[in-house]
Residue, then its C-alpha position, 0 to 999 in steps of 0.5 A: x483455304x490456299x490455292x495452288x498457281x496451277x489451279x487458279x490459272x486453270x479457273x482463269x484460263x477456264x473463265x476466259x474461254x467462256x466469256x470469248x464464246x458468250x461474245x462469239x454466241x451474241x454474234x448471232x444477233x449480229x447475224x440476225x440484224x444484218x440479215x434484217x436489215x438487208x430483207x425486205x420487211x415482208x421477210x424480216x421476222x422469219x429471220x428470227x425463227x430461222x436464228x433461233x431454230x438453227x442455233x439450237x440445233x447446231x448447240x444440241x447436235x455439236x454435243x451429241x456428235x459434232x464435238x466427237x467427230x471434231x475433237x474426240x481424237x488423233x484420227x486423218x478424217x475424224x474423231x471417234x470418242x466424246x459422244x454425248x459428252x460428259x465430264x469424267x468421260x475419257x477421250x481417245x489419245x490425240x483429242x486436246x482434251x487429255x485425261x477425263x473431261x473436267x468441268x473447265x474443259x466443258x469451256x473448251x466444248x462450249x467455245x467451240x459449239x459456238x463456232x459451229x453454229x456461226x459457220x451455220x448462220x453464215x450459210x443462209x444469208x444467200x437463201x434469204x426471202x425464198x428458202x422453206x423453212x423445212x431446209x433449216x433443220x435438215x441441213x442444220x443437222x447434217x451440218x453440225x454432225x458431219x459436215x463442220x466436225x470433218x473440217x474442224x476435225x482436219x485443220x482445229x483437232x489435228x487431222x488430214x491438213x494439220x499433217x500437210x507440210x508442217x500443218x495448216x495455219x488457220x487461228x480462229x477460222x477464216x476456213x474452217x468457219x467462214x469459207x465452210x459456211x460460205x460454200x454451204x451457201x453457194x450450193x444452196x444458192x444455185x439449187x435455189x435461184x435468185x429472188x423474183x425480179x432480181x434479173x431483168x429480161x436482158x439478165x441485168x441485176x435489179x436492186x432489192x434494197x433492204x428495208x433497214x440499213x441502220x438495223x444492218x449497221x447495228x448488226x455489223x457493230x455486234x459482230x465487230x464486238x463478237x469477233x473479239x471473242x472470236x479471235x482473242x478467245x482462239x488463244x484458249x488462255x491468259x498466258x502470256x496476256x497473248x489475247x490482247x496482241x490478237x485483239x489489237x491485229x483484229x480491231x485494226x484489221x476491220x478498221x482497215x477494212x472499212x476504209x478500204x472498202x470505201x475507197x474502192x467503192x466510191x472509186x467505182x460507183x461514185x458512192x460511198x455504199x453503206x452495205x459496202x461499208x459494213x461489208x468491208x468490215x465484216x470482209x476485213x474481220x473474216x480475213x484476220x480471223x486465220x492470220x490474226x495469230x501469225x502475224x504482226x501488227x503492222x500486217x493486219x491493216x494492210x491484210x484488212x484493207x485488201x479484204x474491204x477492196x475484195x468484197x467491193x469488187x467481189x459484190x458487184x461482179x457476183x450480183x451479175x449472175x448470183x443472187x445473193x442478198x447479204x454479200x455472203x460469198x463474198x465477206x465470207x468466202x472471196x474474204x476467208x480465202x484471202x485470210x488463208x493464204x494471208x498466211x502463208x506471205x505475212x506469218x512471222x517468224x516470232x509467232x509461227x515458229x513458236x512451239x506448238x504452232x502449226x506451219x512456219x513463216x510467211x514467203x515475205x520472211x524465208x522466200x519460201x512458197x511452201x505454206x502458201x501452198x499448204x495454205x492454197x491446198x486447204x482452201x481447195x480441199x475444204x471448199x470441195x469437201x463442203x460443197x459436195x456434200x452440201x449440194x448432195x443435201x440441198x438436192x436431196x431437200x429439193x427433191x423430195x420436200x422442195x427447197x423454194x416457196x411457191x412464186x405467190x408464197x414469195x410475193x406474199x412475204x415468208x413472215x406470213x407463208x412460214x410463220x403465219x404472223x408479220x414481222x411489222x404488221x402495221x405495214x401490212x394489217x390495216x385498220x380495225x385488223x390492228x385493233x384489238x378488242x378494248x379492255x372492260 
């Protein structure tokens, strides 16, 4: 039976998209090894549970509402149809789903369910090793249904900052996923307080290494690999083989950041830091996220490059009164704003003045400051939004459950407080404990 072009360029269109989110869902992994990696082994298999509980909410929470809120129509602040969503369900006019859902479009749903649940992955790295499980699911629910729709809705679904100027410019994320998660764990880190012995009498940070860098490695390696999907499945197609160039500016970005990232800090320290490296990576990937649509190839080192630098700098300065174990705030926040406003100086004509984009060139190409600003006022409004009703949240949590474990809970490791059983329990079972009963 023939075929016509339209439909297998829907099918191909379709099959793209859901092998882009599958790269974005095996970043939970990633996020899984690096936080792994940079916990003591007390603490490392809880991570595991905390990985699977909060993407499986975030996955069922985005289909019953998230989605809706995010995507389900025209509106300033929210969407308001694609509840519970099914195909043959018609949404409301200004979704970018138009007419009734079809199979290939549940694609476009799962692509961007995916993404919710990394924005939540990223807010617990700055929990790590004295958080109560309980806090999970609580926040994994308000986050996925009111608090990642609100800003999808605003910058992805044409919403409140897609109607700024000639709209915010934000490709795959740097705000909308990365900065969103990243203040969700900043007022969760002030409620909590850092780890025991983090400070020392005189409020110097003490070191609390990790008890895996090569696990951590391994994690930065998978979420290079997932960013793929990330970026280059942001195009939502094959037209034009777009994919390809945003691929390329997202691989050379992170390259850029890693080297950027030594650089500063052997200049600082003397050492070339292995979490510094990784992290200058991750920064790197973070930052191209928003402008690897936007701009030119001979931008993204250079966008890389002054990322890795940030977080070398970002980390050392945030250690001295926050306590966050993996870098968050720094990779993801300090580097997701820079990505933003990497925007509005580097955006080119060719790309952002194309049909359908958002925004117009950078400052570097027209002298004019007017996306930069649109750029900064996104930022602002979205780090305001998410931090508010976060730390409503995580106050709330606090109050009436308890958001931290006991002094003697943390001591003892959350692997066997939370979930009753070791991560390696060799290191911490000795003996005939170990031993199981012989076979007969």
């Amino acid at each position: 039976m023939s075929r016509s072009l339209g439909s297998v360029t829907v099918d191909l269109d379709a099959l793209w998209i859901v092998v882009a989110a599958v790269l974005v869902m095996f970043m939970q992994a990633g996020f899984a090894c690096v936080e792994i990696g940079f916990s003591r082994g007390k603490n490392a298999g809880a991570v595991v549970a905390k990985v699977l509980v909060n993407f499986a909410i975030a996955s069922v929470v985005w289909w019953l509402c998230g989605f809706a809120l995010a995507f389900g129509g025209g509106g300033l602040l929210l969407g308001q149809s694609g509840f519970l969503l099914h195909v043959g369900q018609t949404l409301a006019p200004g979704s970018p789903i138009a007419g009734p859902v079809t199979p290939a479009d549940t694609g476009f749903v799962l692509f961007q369910m995916v993404f919710c649940a990394v924005s939540l992955a990223i807010v617990w790295g700055t929990t790590l090793e004295r958080i109560r499980f309980v806090a999970y699911p609580i926040y994994g629910v308000v986050f996925a249904a009111v608090i990642y729709p609100l800003v999808a809705h605003w910058i992805f679904g044409g919403g409140l900052l897609g109607q700024v100027g000639s709209g915010m410019q934000d490709f795959a994320g740097s705000t909308v996923v990365h900065l969103t998660g990243a203040t969700g764990g900043l007022a969760a880190l002030l409620l909590l307080g850092p780890r025991r012995g983090k400070y020392g009498p005189d409020g110097a940070p003490r070191a609390i290494p990790g008890h895996s860098m090569p696990m951590f490695g391994v994690g930065v390696l998978i979420l290079w690999l997932g960013w793929f999907g990330f970026n280059a499945g942001s195009t939502l197609g094959t037209a034009g083989a777009r994919f390809a160039e945003v691929a390329l500016a997202t691989n050379i970005a992170a390259a850029a950041g890693v080297l950027g990232a030594g650089a500063t800090v052997t200049l600082l320290t003397r050492r070339l830091d292995v979490g510094m490296l990784g992290n200058g990576a991750i920064g790197a990937l973070v930052a191209i996220t928003a402008p690897c649509g936007f701009v030119e190839l001979w931008a993204a080192p250079l966008i890389g490059a002054i990322a890795g630098g940030l977080v070398v700098v970002s980390v050392l300065a945030i250690d001295r009164v926050l306590d966050d174990p993996v870098g968050a705030l720094s990779a993801h926040g300090v580097a997701g704003i820079w990505g933003t406003l990497s925007c509005g100086i580097f955006a080119a004509p060719r790309l952002a003045d194309a049909p359908g984009a958002p925004g117009q060139a950078g400052l570097i190409y027209n002298g004019s400051f007017e996306q930069l600003g649109v750029q900064a006022l996104g930022v602002v409004l979205v780090f305001a939004l998410v931090f508010t009703l976060s730390y409503v949240t995580f106050a709330l949590i606090k109050a009436l459950l308890g958001l931290r474990v006991t002094e003697q809970e943390e001591d003892e490791g959350l692997d066997i407080v939370e979930h009753g059983m070791y991560g390696y329990p060799e290191q911490f079972i000795v003996g005939s404990e170990l031993v199981s009963e012989p076979a007969r």
